[in-house]
C-alpha positions in Angstrom: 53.3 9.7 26.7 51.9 12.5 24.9 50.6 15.8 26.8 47.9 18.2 26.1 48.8 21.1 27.9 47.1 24.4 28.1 49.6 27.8 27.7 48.2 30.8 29.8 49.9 34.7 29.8 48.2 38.0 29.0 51.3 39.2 27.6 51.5 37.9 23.8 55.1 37.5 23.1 55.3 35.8 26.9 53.0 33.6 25.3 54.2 33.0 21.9 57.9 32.0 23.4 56.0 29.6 26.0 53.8 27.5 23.7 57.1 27.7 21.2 58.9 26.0 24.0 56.4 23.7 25.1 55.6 22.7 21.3 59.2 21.6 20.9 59.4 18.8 23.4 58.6 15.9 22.1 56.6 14.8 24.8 53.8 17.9 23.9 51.3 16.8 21.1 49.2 19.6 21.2 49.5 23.2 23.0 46.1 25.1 23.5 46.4 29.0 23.9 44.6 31.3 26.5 45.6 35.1 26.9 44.1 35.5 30.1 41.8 34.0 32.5 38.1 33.7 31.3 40.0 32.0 28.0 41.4 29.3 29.5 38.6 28.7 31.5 36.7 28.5 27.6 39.2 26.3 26.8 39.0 24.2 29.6 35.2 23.7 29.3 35.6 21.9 25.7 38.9 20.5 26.1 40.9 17.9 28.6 44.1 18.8 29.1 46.9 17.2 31.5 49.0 20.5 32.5 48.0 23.9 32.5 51.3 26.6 32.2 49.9 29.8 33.9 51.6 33.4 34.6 50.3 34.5 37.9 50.6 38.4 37.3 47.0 39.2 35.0 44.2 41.4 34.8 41.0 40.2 36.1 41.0 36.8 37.6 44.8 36.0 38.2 46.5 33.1 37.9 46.4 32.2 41.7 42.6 32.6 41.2 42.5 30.2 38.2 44.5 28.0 39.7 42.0 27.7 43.2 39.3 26.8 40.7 41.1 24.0 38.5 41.8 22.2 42.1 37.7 22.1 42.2 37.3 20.2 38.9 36.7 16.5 39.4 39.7 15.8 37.4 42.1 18.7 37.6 45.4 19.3 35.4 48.6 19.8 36.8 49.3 23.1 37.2 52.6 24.8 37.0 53.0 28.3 37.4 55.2 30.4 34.9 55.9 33.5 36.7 59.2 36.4 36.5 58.4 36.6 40.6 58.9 34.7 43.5 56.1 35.9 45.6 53.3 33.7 45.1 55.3 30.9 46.7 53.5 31.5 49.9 50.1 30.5 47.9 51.9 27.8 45.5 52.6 25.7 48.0 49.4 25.5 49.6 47.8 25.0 46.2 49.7 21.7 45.7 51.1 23.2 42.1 53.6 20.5 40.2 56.4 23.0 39.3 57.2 26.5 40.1 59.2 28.2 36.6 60.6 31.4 36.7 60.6 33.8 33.7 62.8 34.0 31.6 61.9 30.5 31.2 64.5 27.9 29.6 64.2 25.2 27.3 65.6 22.7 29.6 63.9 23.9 32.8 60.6 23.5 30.6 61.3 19.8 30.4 61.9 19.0 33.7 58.6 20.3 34.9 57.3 18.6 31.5 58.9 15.8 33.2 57.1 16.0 36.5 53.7 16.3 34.5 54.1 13.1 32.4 55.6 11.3 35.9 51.9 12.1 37.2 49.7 11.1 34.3 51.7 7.8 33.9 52.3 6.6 37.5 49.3 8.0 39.1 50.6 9.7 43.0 49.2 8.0 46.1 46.3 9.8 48.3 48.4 11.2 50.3 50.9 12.7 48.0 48.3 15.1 46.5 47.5 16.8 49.8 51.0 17.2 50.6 51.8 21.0 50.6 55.0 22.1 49.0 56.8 25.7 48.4 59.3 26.5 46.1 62.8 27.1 46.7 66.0 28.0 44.6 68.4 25.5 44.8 71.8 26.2 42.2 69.5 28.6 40.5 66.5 25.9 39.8 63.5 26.0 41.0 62.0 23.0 43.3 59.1 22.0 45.3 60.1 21.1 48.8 57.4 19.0 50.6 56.6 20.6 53.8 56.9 17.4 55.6 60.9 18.1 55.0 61.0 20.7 57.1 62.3 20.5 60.5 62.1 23.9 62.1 61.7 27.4 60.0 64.2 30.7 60.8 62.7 33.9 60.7 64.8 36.4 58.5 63.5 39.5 58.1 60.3 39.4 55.9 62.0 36.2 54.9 62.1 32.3 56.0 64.6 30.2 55.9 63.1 26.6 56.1 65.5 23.8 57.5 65.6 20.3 56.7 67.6 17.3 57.7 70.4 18.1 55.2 70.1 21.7 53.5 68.2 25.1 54.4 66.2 27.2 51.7 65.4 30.8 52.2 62.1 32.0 50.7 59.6 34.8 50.5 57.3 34.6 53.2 56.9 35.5 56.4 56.6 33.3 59.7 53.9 35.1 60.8 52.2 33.7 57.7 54.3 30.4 58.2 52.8 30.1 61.7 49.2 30.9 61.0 49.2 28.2 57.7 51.1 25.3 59.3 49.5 25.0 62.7 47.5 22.1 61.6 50.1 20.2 60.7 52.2 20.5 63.7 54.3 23.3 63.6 54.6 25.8 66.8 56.2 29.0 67.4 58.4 29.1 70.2 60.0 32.5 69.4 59.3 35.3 67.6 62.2 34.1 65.3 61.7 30.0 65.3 58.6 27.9 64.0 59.2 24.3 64.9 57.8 20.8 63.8 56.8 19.7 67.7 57.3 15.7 66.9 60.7 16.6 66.6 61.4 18.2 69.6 63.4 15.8 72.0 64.1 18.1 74.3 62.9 21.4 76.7 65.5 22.3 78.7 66.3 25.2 81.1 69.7 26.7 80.6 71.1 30.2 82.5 69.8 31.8 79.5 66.2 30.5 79.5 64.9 27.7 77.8 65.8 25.8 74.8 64.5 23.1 72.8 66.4 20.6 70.8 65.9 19.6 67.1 68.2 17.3 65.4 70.4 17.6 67.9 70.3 22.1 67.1 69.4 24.1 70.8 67.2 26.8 69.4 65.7 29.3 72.2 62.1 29.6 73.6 60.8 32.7 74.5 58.9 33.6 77.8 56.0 34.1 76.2 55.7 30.8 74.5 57.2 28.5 77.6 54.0 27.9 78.8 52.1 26.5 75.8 54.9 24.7 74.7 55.4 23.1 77.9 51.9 22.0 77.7 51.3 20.7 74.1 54.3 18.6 75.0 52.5 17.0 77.9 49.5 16.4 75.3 51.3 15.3 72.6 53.1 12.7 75.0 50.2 11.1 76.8 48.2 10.8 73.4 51.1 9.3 72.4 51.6 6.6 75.9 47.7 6.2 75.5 47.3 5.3 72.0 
């Protein structure tokens, strides 16, 4: 399948190397250049293009910026973000990007996300697979989107998270304040000021000598005073909408 992809960065040789590297996979027939915002926007009123590459860091309107108004289009590209930092993951994830790159970028890491971006144009995702949230995370030093749906319960480390799924845990930049506050929609509680967990996965609230302690995949993980009560209570919610239904 051949891509028309759009190439965004304020900085030029950022930009030159990108669309170099993107114009030397075969799957690329055509690499449109913006060097900032407002141009690819220009670009994007005259041209359809399948992925747009976009540094986050610019003057003006900033990538995360661009990126909120390409969801809005009736047909939006793929987006991957091209960045040299790791703090817009918090934002990424919500966004619903397709890749996450850090700079310097590589030849081969290009590919895979070029990968991901033909995978969607040919083979077009289900419903429910756009809405599905995802945040980056390092994994032997590449970059991935792990769907939040993967994640069990979230560890609080520092101004860090470390998100835990059934097999592996990731530790990223963001908060669990933030964590909290984004995810309590789709089911995620705090039950400590250093645990944020999925509550359909809870099989157990138990009272030990120390206080009380849920259990998630078979891990005891502690529940605060403060949060005993509400806990105890979506529980009982969540189980007689569950006996009812």
């Amino acid at each position: 399948m051949s891509l028309v992809v759009l190439a965004v960065d304020d900085e030029p040789p950022a930009l030159d190397e990108l669309a170099y590297l993107l114009n030397a996979d075969g799957r690329v027939a055509h690499v449109h250049r913006a060097g900032d915002a407002t141009e690819a926007l220009r670009v994007l009123r005259d041209t359809e293009v399948d992925a747009v590459f976009l540094d986050i860091r610019m003057p003006g309107l900033d990538g995360m910026e661009l990126a909120r108004i390409l969801r809005r289009f009736a047909h939006p590209p793929a987006i991957v973000f091209v960045t040299a930092y790791d703090d817009g993951a918090v934002d990424a994830f919500d966004l619903g990007v397709t890749d996450y790159v850090r700079k310097p970028v590589r030849a081969e890491r290009l590919g895979e996300s070029l990968r991901r971006v033909a995978g969607l144009r040919s083979t077009p995702a289900p419903a429910v697979a756009s809405d599905e949230p995802a945040i980056p995370v390092e994994l032997a030093g590449t970059t991935r989107m792990l769907p939040r749906s993967s994640v069990r319960w979230v560890e609080a480390q520092g101004d860090y998270a470390r998100l835990h799924t059934a097999d592996a845990s990731h530790l990223v930049r963001v908060s669990l304040a933030t964590l909290a506050e984004r995810w309590a929609n789709a089911g995620f509680v705090r039950i400590h000021r250093s645990y944020l967990v999925q509550l359909r996965l809870v099989t157990e609230l138990r009272l030990t000598g120390s206080g009380y302690v849920v259990a998630v995949d078979g891990v005891e993980l502690p529940v605060s005073r403060r949060h005993t009560r509400e806990l105890k209570d979506r529980l009982i919610r969540a189980a007689k909408h569950d006996w009812i239904r």
